[in-house]
Backbone and ligand atoms as CSV (ligand in chain L), in Angstrom:
chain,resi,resn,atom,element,x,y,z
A,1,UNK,N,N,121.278,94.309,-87.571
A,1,UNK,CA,C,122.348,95.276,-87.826
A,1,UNK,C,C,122.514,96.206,-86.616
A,2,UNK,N,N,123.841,96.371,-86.623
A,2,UNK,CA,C,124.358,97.284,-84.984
A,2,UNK,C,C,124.010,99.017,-85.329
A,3,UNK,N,N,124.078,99.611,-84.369
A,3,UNK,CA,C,123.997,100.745,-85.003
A,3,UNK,C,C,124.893,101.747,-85.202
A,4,UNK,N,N,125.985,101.187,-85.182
A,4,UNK,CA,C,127.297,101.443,-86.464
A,4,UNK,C,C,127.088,101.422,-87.506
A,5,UNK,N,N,126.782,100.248,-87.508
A,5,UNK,CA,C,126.872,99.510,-89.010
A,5,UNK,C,C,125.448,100.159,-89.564
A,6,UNK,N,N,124.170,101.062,-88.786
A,6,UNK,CA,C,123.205,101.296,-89.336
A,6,UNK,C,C,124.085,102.956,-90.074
A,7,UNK,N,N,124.993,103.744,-88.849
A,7,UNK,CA,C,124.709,104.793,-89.080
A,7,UNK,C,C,126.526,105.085,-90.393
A,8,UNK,N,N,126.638,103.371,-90.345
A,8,UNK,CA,C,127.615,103.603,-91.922
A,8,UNK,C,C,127.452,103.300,-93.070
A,9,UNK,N,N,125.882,103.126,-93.224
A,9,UNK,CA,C,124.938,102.809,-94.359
A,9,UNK,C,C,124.739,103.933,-94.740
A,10,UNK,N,N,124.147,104.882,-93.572
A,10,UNK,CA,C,123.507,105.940,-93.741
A,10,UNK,C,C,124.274,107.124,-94.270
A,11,UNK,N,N,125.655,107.055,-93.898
A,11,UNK,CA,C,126.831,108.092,-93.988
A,11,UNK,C,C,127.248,107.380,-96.011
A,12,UNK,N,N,127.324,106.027,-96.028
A,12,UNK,CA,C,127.855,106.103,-97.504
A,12,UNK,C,C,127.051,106.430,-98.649
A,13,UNK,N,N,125.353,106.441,-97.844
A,13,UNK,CA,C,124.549,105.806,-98.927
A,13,UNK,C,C,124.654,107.848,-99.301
A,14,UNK,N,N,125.203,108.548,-99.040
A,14,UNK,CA,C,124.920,110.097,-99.600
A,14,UNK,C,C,125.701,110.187,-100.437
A,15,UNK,N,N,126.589,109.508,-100.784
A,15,UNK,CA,C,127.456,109.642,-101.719
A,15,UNK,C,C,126.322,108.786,-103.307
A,16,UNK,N,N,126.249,107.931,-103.293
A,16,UNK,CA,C,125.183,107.627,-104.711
A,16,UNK,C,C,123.788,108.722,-104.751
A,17,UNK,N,N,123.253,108.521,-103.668
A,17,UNK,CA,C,121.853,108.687,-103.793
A,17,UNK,C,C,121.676,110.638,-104.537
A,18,UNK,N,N,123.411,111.344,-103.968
A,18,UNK,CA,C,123.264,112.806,-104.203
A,18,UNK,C,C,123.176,112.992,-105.190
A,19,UNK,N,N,123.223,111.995,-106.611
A,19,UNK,CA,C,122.928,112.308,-108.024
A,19,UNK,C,C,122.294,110.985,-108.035
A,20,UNK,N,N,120.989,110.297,-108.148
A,20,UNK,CA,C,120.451,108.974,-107.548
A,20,UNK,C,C,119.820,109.197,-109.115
A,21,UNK,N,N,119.757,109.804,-109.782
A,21,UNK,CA,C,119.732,108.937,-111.418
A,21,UNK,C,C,120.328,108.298,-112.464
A,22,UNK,N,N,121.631,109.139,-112.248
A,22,UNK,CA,C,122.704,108.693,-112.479
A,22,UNK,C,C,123.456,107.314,-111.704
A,23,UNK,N,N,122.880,107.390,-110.628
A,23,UNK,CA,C,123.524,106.184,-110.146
A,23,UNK,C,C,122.907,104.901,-110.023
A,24,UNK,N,N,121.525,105.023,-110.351
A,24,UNK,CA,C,120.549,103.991,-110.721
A,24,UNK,C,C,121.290,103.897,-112.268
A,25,UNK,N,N,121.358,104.640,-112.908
A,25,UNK,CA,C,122.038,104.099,-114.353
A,25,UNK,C,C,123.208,103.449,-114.860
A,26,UNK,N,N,123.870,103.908,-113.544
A,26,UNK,CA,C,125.128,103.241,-113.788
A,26,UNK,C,C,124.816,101.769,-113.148
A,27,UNK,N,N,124.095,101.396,-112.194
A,27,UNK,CA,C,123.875,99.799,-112.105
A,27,UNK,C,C,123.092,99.385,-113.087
A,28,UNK,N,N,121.955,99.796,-113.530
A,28,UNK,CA,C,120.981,99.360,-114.611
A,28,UNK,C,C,121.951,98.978,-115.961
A,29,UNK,N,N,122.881,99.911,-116.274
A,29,UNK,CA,C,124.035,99.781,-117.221
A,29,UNK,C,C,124.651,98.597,-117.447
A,30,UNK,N,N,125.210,98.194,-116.037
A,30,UNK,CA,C,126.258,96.895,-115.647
A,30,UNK,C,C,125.090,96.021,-115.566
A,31,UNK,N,N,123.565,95.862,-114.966
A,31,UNK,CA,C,122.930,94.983,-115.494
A,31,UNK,C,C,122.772,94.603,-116.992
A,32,UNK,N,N,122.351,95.541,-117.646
A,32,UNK,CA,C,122.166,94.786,-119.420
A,32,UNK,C,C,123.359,94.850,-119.816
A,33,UNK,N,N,124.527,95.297,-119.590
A,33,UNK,CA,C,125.786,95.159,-120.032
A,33,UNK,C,C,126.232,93.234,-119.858
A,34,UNK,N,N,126.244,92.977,-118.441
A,34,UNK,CA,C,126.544,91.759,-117.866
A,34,UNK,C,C,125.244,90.741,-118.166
A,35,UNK,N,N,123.470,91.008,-118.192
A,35,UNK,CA,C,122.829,90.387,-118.406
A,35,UNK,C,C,121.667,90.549,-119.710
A,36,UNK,N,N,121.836,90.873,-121.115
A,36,UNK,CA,C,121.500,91.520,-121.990
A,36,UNK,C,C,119.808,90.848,-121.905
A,37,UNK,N,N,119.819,89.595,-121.757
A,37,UNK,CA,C,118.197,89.266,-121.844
A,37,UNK,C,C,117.674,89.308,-120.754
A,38,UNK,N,N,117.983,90.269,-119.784
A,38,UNK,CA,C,116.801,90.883,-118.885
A,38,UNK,C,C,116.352,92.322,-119.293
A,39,UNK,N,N,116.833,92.909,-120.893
A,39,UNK,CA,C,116.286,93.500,-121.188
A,39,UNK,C,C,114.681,93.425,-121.844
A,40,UNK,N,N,115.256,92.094,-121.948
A,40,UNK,CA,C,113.251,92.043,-122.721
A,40,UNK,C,C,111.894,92.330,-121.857
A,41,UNK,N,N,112.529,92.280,-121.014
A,41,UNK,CA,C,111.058,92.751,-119.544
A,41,UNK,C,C,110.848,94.095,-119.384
A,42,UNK,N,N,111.932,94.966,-120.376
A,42,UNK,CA,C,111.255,96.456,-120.305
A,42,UNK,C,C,111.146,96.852,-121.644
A,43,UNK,N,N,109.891,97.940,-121.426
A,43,UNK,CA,C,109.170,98.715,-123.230
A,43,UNK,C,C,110.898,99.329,-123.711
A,44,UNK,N,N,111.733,99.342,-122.569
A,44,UNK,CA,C,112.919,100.231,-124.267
A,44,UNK,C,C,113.974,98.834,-124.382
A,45,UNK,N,N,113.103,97.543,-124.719
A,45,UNK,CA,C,113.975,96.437,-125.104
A,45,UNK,C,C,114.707,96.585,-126.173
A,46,UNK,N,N,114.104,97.386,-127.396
A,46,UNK,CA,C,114.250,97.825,-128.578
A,46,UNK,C,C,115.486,98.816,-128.689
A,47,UNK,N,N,115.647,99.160,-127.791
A,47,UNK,CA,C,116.703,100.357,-127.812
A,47,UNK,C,C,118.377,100.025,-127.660
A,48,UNK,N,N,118.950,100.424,-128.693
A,48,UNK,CA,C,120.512,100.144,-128.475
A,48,UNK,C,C,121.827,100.124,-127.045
A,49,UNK,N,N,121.947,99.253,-126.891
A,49,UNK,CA,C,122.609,99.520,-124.867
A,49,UNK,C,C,123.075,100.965,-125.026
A,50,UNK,N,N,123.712,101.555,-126.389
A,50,UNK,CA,C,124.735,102.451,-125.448
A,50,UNK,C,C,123.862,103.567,-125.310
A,51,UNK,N,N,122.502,103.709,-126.154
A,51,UNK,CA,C,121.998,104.824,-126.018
A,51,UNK,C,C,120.519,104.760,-124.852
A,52,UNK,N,N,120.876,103.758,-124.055
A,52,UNK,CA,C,120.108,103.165,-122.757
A,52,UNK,C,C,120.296,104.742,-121.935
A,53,UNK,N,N,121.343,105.221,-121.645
A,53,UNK,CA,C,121.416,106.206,-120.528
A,53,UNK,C,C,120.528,107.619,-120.531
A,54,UNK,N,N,120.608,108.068,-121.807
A,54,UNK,CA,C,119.821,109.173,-122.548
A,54,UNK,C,C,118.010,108.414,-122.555
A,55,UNK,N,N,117.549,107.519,-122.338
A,55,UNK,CA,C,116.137,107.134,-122.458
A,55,UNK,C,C,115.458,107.351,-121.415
A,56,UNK,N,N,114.062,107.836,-121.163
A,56,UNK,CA,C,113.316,108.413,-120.351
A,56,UNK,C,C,113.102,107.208,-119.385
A,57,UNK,N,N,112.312,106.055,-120.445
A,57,UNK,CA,C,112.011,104.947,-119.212
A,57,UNK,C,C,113.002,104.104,-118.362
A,58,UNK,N,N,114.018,104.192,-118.888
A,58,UNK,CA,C,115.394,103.566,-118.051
A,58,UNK,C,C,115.927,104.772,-117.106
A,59,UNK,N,N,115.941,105.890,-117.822
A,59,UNK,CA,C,116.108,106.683,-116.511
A,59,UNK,C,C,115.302,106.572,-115.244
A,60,UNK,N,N,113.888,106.224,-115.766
A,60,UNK,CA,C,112.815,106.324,-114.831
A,60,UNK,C,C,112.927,105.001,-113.678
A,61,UNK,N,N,113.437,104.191,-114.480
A,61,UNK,CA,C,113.531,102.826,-113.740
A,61,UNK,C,C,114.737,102.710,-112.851
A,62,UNK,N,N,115.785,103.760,-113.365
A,62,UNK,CA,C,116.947,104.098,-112.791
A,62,UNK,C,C,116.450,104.460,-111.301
A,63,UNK,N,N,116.211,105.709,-111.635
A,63,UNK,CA,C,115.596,106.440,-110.059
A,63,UNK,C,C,114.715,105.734,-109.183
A,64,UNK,N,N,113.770,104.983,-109.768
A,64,UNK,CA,C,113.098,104.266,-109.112
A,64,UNK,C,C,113.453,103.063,-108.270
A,65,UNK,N,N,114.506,102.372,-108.840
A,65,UNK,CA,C,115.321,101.834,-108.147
A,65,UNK,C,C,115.999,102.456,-106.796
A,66,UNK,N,N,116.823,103.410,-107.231
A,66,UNK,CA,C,117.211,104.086,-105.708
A,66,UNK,C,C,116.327,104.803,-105.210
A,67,UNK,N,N,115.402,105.231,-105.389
A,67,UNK,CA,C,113.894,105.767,-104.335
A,67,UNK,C,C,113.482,104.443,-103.572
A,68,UNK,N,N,113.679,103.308,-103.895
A,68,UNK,CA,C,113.578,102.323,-102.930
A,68,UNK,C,C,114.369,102.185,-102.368
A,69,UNK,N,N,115.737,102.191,-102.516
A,69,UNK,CA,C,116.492,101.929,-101.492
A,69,UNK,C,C,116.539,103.255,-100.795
A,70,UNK,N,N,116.650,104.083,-101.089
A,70,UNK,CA,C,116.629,105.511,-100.066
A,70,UNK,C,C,115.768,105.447,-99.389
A,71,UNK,N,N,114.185,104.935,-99.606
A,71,UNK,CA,C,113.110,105.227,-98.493
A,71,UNK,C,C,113.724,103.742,-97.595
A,72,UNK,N,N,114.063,102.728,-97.976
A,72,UNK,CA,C,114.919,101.510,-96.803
A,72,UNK,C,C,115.564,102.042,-95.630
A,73,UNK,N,N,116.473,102.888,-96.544
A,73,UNK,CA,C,117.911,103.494,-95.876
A,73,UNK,C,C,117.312,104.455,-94.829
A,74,UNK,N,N,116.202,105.473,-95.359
A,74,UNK,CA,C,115.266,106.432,-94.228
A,74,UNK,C,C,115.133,105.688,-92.848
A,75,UNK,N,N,114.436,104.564,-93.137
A,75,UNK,CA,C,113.561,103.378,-92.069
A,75,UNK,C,C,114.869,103.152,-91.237
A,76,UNK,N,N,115.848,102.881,-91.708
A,76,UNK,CA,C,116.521,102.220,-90.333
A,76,UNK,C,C,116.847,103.188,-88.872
A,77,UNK,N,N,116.970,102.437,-88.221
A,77,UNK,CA,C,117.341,102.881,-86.831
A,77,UNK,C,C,116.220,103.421,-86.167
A,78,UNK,N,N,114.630,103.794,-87.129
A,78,UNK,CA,C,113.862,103.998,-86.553
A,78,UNK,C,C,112.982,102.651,-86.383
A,79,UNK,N,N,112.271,102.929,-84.621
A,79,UNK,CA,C,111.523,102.077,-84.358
A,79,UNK,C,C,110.763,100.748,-85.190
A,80,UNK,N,N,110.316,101.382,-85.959
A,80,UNK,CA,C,109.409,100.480,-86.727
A,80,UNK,C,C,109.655,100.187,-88.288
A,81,UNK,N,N,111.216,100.026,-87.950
A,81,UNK,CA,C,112.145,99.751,-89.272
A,81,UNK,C,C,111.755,98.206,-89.851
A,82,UNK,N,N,111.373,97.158,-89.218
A,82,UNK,CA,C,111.068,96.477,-89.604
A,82,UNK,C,C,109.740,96.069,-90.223
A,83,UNK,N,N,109.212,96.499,-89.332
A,83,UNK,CA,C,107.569,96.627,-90.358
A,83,UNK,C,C,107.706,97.742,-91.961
A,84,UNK,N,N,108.168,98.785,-91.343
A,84,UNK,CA,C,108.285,99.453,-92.757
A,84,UNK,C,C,109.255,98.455,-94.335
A,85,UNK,N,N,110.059,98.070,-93.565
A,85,UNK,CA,C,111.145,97.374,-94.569
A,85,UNK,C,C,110.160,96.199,-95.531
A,86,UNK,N,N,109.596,95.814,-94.312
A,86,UNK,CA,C,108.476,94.531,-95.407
A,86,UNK,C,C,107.291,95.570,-95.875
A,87,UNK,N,N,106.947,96.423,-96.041
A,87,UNK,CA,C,105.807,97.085,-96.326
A,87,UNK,C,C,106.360,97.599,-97.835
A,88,UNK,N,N,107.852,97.544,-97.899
A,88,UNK,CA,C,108.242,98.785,-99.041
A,88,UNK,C,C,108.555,97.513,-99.610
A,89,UNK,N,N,108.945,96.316,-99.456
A,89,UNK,CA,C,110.087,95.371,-100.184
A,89,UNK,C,C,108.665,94.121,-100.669
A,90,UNK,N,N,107.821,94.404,-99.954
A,90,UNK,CA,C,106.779,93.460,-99.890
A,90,UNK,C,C,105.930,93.703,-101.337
A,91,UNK,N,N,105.809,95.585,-101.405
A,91,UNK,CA,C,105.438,95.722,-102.145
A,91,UNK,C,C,105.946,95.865,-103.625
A,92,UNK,N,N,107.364,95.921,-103.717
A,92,UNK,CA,C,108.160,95.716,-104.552
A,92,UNK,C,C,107.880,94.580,-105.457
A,93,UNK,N,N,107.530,93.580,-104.270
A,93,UNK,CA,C,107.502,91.619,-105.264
A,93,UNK,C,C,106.178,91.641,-105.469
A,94,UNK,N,N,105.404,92.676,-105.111
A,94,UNK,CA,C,103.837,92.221,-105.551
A,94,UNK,C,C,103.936,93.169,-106.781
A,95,UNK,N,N,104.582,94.134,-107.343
A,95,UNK,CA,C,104.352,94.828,-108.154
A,95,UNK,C,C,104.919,94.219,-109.454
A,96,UNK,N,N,106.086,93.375,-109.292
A,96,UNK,CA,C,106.627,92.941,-109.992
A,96,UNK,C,C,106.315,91.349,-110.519
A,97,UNK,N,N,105.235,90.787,-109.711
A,97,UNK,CA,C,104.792,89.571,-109.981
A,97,UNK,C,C,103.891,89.960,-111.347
A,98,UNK,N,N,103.426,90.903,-111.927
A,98,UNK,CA,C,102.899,90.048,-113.376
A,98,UNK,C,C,104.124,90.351,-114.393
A,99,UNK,N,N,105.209,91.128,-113.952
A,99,UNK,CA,C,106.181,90.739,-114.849
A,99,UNK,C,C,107.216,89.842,-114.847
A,100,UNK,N,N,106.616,88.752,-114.191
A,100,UNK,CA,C,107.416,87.611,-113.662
A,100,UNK,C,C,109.178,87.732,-113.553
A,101,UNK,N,N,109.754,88.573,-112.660
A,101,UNK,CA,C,110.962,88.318,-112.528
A,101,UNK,C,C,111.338,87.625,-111.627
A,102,UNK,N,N,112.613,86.675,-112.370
A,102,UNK,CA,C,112.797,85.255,-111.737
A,102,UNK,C,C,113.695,85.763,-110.096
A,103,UNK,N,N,113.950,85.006,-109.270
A,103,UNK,CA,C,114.746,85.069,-108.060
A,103,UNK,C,C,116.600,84.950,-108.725
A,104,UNK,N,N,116.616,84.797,-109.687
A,104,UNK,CA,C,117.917,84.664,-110.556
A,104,UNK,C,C,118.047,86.381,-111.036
A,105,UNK,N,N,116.917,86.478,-111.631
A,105,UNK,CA,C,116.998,87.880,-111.898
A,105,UNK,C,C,117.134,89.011,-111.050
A,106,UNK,N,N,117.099,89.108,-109.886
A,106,UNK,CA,C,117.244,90.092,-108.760
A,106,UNK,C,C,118.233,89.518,-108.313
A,107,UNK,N,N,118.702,88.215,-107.830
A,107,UNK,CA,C,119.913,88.254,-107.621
A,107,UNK,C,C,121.196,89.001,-108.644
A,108,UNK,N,N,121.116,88.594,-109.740
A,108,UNK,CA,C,121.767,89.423,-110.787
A,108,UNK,C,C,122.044,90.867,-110.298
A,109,UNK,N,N,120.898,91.408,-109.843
A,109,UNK,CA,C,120.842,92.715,-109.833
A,109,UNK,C,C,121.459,93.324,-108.972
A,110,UNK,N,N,120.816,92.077,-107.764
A,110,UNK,CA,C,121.710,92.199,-106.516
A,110,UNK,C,C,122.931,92.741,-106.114
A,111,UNK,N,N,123.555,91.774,-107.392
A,111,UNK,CA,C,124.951,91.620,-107.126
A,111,UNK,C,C,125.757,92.631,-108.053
A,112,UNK,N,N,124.891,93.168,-108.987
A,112,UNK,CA,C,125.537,94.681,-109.969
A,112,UNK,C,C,125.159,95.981,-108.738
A,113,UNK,N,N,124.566,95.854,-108.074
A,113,UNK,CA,C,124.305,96.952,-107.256
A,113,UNK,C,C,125.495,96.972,-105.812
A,114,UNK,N,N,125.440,95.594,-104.926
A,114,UNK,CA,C,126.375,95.876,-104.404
A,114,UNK,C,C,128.121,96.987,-105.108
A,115,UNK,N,N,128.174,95.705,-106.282
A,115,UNK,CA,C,129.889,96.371,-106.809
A,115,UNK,C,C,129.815,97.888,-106.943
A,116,UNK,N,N,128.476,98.649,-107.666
A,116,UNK,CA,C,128.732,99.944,-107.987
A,116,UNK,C,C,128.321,100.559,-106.327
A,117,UNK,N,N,128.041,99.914,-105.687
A,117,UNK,CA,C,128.017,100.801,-104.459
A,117,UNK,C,C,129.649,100.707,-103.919
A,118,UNK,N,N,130.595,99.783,-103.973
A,118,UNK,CA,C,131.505,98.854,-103.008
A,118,UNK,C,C,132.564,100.531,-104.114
A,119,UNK,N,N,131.807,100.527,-105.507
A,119,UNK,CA,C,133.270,101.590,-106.075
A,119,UNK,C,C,132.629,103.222,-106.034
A,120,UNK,N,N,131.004,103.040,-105.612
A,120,UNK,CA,C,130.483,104.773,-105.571
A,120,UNK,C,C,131.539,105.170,-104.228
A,121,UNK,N,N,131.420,104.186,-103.379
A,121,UNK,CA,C,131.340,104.858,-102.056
A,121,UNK,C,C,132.878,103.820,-101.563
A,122,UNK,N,N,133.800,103.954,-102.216
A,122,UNK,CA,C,135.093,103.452,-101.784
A,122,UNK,C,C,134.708,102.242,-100.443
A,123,UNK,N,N,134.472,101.280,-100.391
A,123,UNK,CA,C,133.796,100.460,-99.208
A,123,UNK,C,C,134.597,99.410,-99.009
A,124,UNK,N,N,135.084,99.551,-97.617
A,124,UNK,CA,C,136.161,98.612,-97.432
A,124,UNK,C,C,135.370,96.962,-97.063
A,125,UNK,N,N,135.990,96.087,-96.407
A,125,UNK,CA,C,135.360,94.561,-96.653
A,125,UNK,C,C,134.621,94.642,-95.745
A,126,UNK,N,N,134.576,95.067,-94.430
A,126,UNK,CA,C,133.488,95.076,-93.626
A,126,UNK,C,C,132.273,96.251,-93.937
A,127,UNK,N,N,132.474,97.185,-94.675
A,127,UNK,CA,C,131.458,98.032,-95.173
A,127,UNK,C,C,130.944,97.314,-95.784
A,128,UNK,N,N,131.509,96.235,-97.066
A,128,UNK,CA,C,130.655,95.602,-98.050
A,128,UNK,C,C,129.693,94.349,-97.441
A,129,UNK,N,N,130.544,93.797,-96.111
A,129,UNK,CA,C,129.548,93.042,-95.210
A,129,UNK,C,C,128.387,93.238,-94.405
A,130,UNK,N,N,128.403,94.462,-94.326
A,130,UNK,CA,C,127.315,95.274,-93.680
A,130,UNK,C,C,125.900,95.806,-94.796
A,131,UNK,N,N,126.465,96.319,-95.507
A,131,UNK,CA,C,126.077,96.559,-96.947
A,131,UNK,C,C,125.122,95.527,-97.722
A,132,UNK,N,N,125.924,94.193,-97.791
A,132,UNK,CA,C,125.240,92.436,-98.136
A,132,UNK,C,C,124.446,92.190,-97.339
A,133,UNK,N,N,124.500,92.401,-95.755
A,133,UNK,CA,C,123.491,92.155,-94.876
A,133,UNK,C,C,122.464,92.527,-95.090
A,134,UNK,N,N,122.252,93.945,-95.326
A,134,UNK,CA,C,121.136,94.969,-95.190
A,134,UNK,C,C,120.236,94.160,-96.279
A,135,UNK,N,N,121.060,94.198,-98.206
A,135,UNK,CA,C,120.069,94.259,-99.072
A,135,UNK,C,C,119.365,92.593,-98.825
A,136,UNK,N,N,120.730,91.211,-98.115
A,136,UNK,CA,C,119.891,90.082,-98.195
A,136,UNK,C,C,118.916,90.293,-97.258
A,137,UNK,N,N,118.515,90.890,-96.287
A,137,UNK,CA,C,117.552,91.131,-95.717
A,137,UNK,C,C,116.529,91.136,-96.500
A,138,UNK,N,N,116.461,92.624,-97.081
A,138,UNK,CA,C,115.297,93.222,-97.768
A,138,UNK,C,C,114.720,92.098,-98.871
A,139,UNK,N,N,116.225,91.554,-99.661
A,139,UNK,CA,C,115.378,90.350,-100.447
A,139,UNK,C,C,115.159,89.225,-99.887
A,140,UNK,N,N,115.078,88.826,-98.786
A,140,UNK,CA,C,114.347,88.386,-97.995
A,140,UNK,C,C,112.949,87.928,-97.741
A,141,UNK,N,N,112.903,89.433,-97.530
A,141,UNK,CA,C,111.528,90.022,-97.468
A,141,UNK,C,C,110.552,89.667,-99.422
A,142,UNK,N,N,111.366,90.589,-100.096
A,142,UNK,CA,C,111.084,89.975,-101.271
A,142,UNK,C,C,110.519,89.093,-102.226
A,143,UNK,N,N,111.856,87.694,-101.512
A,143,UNK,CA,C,111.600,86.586,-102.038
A,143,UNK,C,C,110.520,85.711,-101.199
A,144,UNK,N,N,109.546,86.373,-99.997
A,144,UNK,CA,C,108.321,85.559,-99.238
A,144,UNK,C,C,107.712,85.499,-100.258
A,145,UNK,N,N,107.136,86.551,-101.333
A,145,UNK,CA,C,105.915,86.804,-102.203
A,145,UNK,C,C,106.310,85.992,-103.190
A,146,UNK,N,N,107.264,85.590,-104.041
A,146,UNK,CA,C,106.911,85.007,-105.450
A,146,UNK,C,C,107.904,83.619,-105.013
A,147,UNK,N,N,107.773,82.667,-106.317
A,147,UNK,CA,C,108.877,81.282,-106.315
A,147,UNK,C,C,110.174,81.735,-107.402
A,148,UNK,N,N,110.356,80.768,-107.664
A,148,UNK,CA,C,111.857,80.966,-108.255
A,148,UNK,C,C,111.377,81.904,-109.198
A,149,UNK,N,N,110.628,81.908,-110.100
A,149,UNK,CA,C,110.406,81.988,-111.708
A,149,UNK,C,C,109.490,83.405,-111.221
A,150,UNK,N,N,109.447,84.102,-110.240
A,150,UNK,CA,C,108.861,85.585,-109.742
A,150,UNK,C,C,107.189,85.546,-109.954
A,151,UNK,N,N,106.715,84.431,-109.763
A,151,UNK,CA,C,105.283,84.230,-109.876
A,151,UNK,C,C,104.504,84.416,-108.038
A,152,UNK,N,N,103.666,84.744,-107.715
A,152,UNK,CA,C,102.898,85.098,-106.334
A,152,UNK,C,C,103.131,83.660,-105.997
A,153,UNK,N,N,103.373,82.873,-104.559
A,153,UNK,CA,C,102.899,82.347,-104.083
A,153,UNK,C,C,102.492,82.620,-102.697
L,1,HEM,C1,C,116.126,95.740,-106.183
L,1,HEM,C2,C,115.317,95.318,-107.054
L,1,HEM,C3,C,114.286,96.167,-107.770
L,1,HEM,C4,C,113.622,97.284,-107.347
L,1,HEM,C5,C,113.768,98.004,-106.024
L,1,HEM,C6,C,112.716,97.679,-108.424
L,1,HEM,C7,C,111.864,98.766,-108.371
L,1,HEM,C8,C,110.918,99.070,-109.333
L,1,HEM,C9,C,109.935,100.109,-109.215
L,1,HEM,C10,C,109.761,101.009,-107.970
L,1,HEM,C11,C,109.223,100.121,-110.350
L,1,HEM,C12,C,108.082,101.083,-110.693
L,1,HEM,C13,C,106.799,100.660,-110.057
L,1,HEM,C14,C,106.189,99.535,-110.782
L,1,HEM,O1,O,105.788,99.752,-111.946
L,1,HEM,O2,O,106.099,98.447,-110.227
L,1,HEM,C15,C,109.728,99.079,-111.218
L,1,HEM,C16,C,109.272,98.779,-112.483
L,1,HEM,C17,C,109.781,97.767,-113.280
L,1,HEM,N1,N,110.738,96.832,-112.920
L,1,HEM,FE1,FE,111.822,96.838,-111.216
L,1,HEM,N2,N,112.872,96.817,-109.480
L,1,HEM,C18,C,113.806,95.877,-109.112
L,1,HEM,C19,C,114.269,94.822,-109.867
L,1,HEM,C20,C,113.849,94.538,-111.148
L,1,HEM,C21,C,114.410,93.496,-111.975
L,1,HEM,C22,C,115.536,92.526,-111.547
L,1,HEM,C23,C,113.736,93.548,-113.167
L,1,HEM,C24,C,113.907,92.710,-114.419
L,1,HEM,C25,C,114.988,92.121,-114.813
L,1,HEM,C26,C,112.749,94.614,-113.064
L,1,HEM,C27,C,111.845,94.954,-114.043
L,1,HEM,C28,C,110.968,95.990,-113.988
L,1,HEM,C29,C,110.098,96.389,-115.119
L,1,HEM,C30,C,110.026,95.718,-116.489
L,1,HEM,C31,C,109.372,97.515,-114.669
L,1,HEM,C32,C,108.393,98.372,-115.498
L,1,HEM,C33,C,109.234,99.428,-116.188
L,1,HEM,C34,C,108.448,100.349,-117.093
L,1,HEM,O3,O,107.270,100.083,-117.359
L,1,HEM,O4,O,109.042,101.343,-117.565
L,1,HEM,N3,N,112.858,95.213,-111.833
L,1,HEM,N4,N,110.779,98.449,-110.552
């Protein structure tokens, strides 16, 4: 990535991240909205979608979501952006290997996160190309640690 294209990551990503619970919720949302049985991999499986937004652990998973991408978004343009990027994304797929999520399942996610970024942050077609670059990178990185079915190899 050029460093345009680093420092127009950096300029859109303030627009989600300035309320970054809310905006982890609104993708987490369009995930079980669009993919309802990737709710069973979290403790509030039990819980009704619409009253998903008001729940502690989906909030929690909300934020936690964009605390990863914000500490990503930190790393670039500095030196040792690439070592950091596999250190944070690396540890992402090791954390998530005993809850086996499949490479289907993050793509899913993938792709609910680009759109609510492409409408947080008004993003024209080369923003959204720049944007696709960055995260296939990171899952990239990601997808070294587990196989299809999100198991370690
Ligand atoms: C961009 C992709 C993702 C990121 C950055 C991410 C980030 C995180 C983080 C930081 C945690 C908390 C630390 C931990 O317990 O490991 C977590 C927990 C969790 N993640 Fe993810 N996650 C991602 C995708 C997914 C997907 C696709 C699923 C399943 C469909 C998933 C399921 C879970 C579950 C079940 C937990 C535990 C939640 C809890 O106990 O309340 N994650 N995730």
């Amino acid at each position: 990535m050029n460093n345009d294209e680093v420092q127009m990551i950096k300029k859109t990503w303030e627009i989600p991240v300035a309320t970054p619970t809310d905006s982890g919720a609104a993708i987490l949302t369009a995930f079980f909205n669009r993919h309802p049985s990737s709710l069973e991999k979290f403790p509030f499986r039990d819980v009704p979608l619409a009253e998903l937004p008001t729940n502690s652990r989906f909030r929690a998973h909300a934020s936690r979501i964009i605390r990863v991408f914000d500490d990503s978004i930190r790393v670039l343009g500095q030196d040792d952006a690439e070592e950091k990027l596999e250190e944070i994304w690396t540890k992402v797929a090791v954390n998530h290997i005993p809850r086996q999520i499949s490479k289907e399942s993050y793509n899913n996610l993938k792709e609910v996160v680009l759109e609510v970024l492409t409408a947080a942050c008004n993003l024209n077609e080369s923003q959204v190309q720049s944007w696709t670059k960055l995260v296939n990178h990171v899952y990239d990185i990601l997808f070294k640690s587990i196989n299809d079915d999100g198991d370690a190899i």
